[in-house]
C-alpha positions in Angstrom: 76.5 13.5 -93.9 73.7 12.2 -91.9 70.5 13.1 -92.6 69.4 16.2 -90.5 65.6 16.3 -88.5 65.2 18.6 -85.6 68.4 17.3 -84.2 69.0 18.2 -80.5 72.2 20.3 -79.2 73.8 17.6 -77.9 73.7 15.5 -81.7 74.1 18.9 -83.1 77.7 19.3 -81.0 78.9 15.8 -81.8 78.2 16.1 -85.2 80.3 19.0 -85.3 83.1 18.0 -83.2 83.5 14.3 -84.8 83.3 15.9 -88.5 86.1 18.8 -87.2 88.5 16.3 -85.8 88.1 13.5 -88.4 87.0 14.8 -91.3 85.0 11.9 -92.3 84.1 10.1 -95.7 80.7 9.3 -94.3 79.5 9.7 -90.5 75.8 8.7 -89.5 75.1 9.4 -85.9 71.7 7.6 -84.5 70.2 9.4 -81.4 68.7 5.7 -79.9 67.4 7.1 -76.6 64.0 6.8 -76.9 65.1 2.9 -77.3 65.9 3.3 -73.8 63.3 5.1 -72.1 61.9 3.5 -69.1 64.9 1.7 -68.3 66.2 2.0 -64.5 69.9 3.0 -65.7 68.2 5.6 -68.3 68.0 8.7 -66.5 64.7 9.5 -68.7 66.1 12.0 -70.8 66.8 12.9 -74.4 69.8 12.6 -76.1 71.5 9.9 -73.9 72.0 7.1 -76.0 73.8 7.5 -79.1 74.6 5.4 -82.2 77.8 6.5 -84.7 79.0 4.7 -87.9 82.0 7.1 -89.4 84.5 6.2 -92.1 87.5 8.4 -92.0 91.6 8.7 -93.4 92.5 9.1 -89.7 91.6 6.0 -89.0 94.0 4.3 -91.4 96.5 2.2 -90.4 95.1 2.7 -86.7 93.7 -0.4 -84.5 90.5 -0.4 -83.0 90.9 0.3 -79.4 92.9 3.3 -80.9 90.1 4.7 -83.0 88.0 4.3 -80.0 90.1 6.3 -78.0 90.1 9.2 -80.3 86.3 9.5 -80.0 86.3 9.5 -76.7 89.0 11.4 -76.8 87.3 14.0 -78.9 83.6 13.5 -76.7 84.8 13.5 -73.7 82.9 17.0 -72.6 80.0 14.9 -73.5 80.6 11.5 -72.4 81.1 13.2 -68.9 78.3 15.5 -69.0 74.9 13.8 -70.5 75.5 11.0 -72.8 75.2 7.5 -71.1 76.3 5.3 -74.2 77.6 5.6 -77.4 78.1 2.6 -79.6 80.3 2.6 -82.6 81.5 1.3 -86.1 84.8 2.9 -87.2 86.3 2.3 -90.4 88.9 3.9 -92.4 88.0 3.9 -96.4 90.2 1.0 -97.8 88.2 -1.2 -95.5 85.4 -0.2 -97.3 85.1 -3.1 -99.3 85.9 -5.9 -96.4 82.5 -4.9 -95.1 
């Protein structure tokens, strides 16, 4: 699990979405928005800009644009509400090792 710090509700329901739906092996979800502050397409607030990196079963034997899919699949409440980007690395755990 990713380290927890005063994490705000919108990292707090992603976390706990992702790691319902996928069960992960490992999941590490960066909140990057202060990276972004000042930028005209940054609408100035917190918890905009997010960064994931989640290793999970579900994702074996899937393609990428698939395993994208499902995340946005699962986020979409919050993809249409406040977050503004979310980057990701998804890997399933016998890729593990071709990393």
């Amino acid at each position: 699990m990713a380290a927890v710090a005063r994490q705000g509700p919108i990292y707090t329901r992603i976390m706990h979405k992702l790691t319902a739906a996928l069960r992960p092996v490992s999941i590490n979800l960066k909140d990057e928005s202060h990276l972004h502050a000042g930028h005209k397409e940054s609408p100035g607030l917190p918890e905009t800009h997010f960064n994931l990196e989640v290793v999970s079963e579900v994702f074996e034997g899937m393609p990428l644009v698939q395993r994208q899919r499902k995340i946005y699949s699962i986020l979409s409440e919050e993809l249409q509400d406040r977050v503004h980007a979310l980057s990701m690395k998804t890997k399933a755990p016998s890729e593990l090792s071709s990393s």
